[in-house]
N, C-alpha and C positions, 0 to 999 in steps of 0.2 A: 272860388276865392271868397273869405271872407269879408264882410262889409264891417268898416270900424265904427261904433256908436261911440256918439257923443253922450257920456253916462247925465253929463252936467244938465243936458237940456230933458233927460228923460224922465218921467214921473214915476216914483215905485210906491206899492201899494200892498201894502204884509198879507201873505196867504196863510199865515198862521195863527190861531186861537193865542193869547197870551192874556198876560194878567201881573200886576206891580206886585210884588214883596213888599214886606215892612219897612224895608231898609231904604224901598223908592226905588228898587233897579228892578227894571222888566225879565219875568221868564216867559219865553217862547215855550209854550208846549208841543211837542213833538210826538203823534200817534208812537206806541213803542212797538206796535209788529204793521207798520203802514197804514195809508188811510185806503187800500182796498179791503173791498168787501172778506174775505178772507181773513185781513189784519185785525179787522175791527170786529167778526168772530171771535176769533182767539183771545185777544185782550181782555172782552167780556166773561168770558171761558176760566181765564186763568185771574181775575179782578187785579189788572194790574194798568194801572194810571199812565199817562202821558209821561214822557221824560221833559224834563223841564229844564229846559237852556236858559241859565242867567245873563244877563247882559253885563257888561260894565258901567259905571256911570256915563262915561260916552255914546256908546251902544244903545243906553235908556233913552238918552236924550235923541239921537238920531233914530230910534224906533220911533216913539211916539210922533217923532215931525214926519212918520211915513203914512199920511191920512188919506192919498190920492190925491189932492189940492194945490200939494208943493213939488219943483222938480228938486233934482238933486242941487242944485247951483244954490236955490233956495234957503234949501236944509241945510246948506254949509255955512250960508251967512246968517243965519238963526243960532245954527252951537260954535261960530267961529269964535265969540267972546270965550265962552267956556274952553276951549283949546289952545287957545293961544299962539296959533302959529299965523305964520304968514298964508297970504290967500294963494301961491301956488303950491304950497304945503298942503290944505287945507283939502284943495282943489283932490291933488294926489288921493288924499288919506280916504276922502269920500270915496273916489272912483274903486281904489282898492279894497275898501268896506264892503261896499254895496257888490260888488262881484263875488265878494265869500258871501255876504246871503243871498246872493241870486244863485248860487252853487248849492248852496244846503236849499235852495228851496222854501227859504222864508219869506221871499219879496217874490212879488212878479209886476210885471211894468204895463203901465197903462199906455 
């Protein structure tokens, strides 16, 4: 049986290389044939660069508060002014966040 995590109290901490754009919004870089030994062969092989996932202005703002310091609860009352919803919205929106980058493999939890 599954065990349910509390995402709010959990701390995530980005597994991925990134870097701000001009515009201020974060690109996650993404190995483009994986980061095994193999992947990172070929890529060099073929000179061809990371794929580069843009964030949204939201997404920027909840990357950068991912520094290992803060939990998610944290992070939420940090970009809560910028979003404007109420805090079990808030709540929601995080939880739901952070499990698509725990899925792609951008975040892992301390």
């Amino acid at each position: 049986m599954k065990r349910k995590r509390n995402f709010l109290a959990m701390t995530p901490l980005r597994a991925r290389d990134w870097n701000v754009g001009e515009d201020g919004r974060v690109r996650v870089l993404v190995p483009r044939y994986g980061s095994h030994r193999l992947g990172r062969w070929l890529a060099a092989r073929v000179h061809r660069g990371p794929i580069r996932v843009r964030l949204d202005q939201t997404g920027s703002l909840v990357w950068k508060a991912c520094d290992g310091t803060r939990n998610v609860a944290q992070i939420a009352e940090q970009v809560a002014p910028d979003l404007q919803a109420g805090s079990d919205e808030i709540h929601d929106r995080m939880s739901t966040y952070f499990r698509e980058l725990e899925v792609s493999r951008f975040i892992r939890w301390q």
